[in-house]
N, C-alpha and C positions, 0 to 999 in steps of 0.2 A: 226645883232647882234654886241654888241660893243665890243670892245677889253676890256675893267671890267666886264662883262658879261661872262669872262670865267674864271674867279679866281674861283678856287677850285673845277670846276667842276666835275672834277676827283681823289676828294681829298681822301688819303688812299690808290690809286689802284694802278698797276704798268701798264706798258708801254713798246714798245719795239720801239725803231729808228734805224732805215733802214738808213746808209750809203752804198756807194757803190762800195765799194773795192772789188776785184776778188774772195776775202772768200767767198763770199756771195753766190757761187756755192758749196761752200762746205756744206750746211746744209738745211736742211727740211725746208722749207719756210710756208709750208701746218699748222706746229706746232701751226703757228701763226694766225689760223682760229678764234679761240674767243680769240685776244688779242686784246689790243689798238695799235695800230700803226701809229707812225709816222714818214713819210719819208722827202726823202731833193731832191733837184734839179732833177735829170732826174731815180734817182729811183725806177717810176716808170713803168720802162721798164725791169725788172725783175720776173714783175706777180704775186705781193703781193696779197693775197687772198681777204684784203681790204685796203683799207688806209684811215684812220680817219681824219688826218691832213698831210700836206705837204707845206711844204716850200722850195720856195727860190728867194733868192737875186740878184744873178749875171744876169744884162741886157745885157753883151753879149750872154751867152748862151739863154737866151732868144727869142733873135731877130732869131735866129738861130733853135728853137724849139719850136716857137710860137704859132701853130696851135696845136701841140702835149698838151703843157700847158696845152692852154684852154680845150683839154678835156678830162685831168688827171680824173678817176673817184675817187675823192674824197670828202669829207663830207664838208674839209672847205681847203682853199689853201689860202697862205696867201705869199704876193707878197711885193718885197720893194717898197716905195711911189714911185722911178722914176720909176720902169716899172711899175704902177698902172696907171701914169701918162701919161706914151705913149700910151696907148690903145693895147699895143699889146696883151696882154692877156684879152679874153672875158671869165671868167667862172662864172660859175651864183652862187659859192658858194666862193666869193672872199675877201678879207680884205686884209689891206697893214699894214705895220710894219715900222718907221720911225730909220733909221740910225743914225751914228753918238753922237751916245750917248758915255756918259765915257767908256774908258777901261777898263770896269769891269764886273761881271757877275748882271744881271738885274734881280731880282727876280719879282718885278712889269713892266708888260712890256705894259703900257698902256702910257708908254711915251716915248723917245727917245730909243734905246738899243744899245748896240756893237755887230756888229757882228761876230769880230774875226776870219775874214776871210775866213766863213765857214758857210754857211748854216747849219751845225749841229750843231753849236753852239746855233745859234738861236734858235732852236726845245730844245734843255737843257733848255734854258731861260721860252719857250712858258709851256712845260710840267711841269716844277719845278709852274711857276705860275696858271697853272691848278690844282694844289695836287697832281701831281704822286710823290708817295712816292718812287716805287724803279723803276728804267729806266734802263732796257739794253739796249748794244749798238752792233748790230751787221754790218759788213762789214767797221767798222773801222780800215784799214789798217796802212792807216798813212803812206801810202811809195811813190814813185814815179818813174817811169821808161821811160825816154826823150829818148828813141832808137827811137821810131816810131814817131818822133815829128821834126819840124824842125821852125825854126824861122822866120814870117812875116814881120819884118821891122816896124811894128805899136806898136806904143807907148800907153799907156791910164794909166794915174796915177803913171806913172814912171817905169811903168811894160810892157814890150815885151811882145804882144800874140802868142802863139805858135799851131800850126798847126798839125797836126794828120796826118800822112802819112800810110796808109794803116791800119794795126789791131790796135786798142788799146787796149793798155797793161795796162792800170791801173784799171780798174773796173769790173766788174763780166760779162761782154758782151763786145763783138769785136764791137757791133754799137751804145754803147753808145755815145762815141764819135768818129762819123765812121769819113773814111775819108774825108779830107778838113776842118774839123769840128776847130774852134780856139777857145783858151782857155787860161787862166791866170797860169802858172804854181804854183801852192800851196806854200803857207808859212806854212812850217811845223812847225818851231818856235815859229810863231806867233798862227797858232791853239792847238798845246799843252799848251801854254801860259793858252790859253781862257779855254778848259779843263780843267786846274788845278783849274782855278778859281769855274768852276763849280761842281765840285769834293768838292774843300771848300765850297763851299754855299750849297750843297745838304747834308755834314756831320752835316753843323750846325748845321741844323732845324732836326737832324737826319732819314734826307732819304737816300739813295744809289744812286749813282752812276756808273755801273760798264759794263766792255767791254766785250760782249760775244765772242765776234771774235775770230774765230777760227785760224788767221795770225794777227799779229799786229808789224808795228815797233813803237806804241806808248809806253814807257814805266809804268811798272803797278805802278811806281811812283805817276805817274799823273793822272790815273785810274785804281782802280785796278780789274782784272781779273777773269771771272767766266766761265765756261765748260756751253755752250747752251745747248747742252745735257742733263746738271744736271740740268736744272731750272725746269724741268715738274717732276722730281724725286721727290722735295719740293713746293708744293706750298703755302707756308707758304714764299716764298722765294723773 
């Protein structure tokens, strides 16, 4: 299937994306048995009832979680061209997504995109250009906690990778990033940047954009906030 081959496929419906901040133990996951979903990088070690699509970008964690990758059960996993490129991910339900594109939010994503430093970002991109009309976002923290973390000496793109030393503390499980695990420490700047812009692109065309998360330090400036609880109260919503 080609990447214009999913315009609109989903057009009118809403949507839920799996981020994977420690909220994400706070709330019924089960809720989300007849929803769409879409998750991002190691999300799906959580135990989503299903996952529709899933994405992600980052080749280090990759190389690191490779075998788990490949066999994400999901419908369609979509990988950036360099690790499409290494072979390291074999999934039989695979497409790639090329980088590098302007800084900006990508409504048509059948060419270049930004990824704004986040795999979630990318998933905003993918579902806005499938027709989800309204997208929540659960387990988007948006925080970060370097206690358990200590620094490797290795450089890549001008960024120190940082290392996991026993529990980790940033996402809804101690083994998502167990220990030894190395990881690019987040530009929170730089992804609330890409979120607002997503936020503008989804008001234009007047769809939604909005954070279920039940902990957030994004503020509801850049998206704004909705009680997961109350989404099943309206489904008009």
């Amino acid at each position: 299937m080609e990447m214009r081959n999913f315009k609109d496929i989903h057009l009118g419906g809403r949507a839920f994306l799996i981020a994977g901040g420690p909220s994400l133990g706070d709330i019924d996951l089960s809720k989300l048995e007849n929803e769409l979903i879409y998750s991002v990088s190691l999300t799906y070690k959580v135990g989503l009832p299903h996952i529709d699509y899933h994405f992600i970008g980052d080749k280090n964690i990759v190389k690191q979680f490779a075998s788990e990758v490949s066999d994400i059960p999901t419908r369609h996993l979509f990988v950036s061209k360099g690790i499409y490129d290494t072979g390291l991910v074999n999934h039989p339900n695979m497409y790639y997504f090329t980088g590098h594109g302007k800084r900006r939010f990508h409504g048509d994503i059948t060419g270049r995109i930004y990824g704004g430093g986040t795999s979630t970002f990318l998933a905003m991109q993918y579902a806005f250009h499938m027709g989800i009309s309204t997208l929540f976002i659960v387990g988007l923290d948006h925080s970060w906690n370097l206690e358990n973390t200590k620094g490797t000496g290795k450089i890549q793109g001008g960024k120190e990778l940082l290392e996991t030393v026993g529990q980790d503390l940033n996402h809804f499980g101690s083994e998502y990033y167990p220990d030894g695990v190395q990881w690019f420490d987040p530009n929170t700047e730089k992804m609330a940047e890409a979120y607002g812009w997503a936020r503008e692109a989804y008001e234009a065309d007047g769809r939604l954009l909005l954070n279920a998360s039940t902990r957030t330090e994004l503020p509801e400036s850049v998206i704004p906030r909705v009680s997961y609880k109350d989404i099943w109260n309206d489904r008009s919503s």
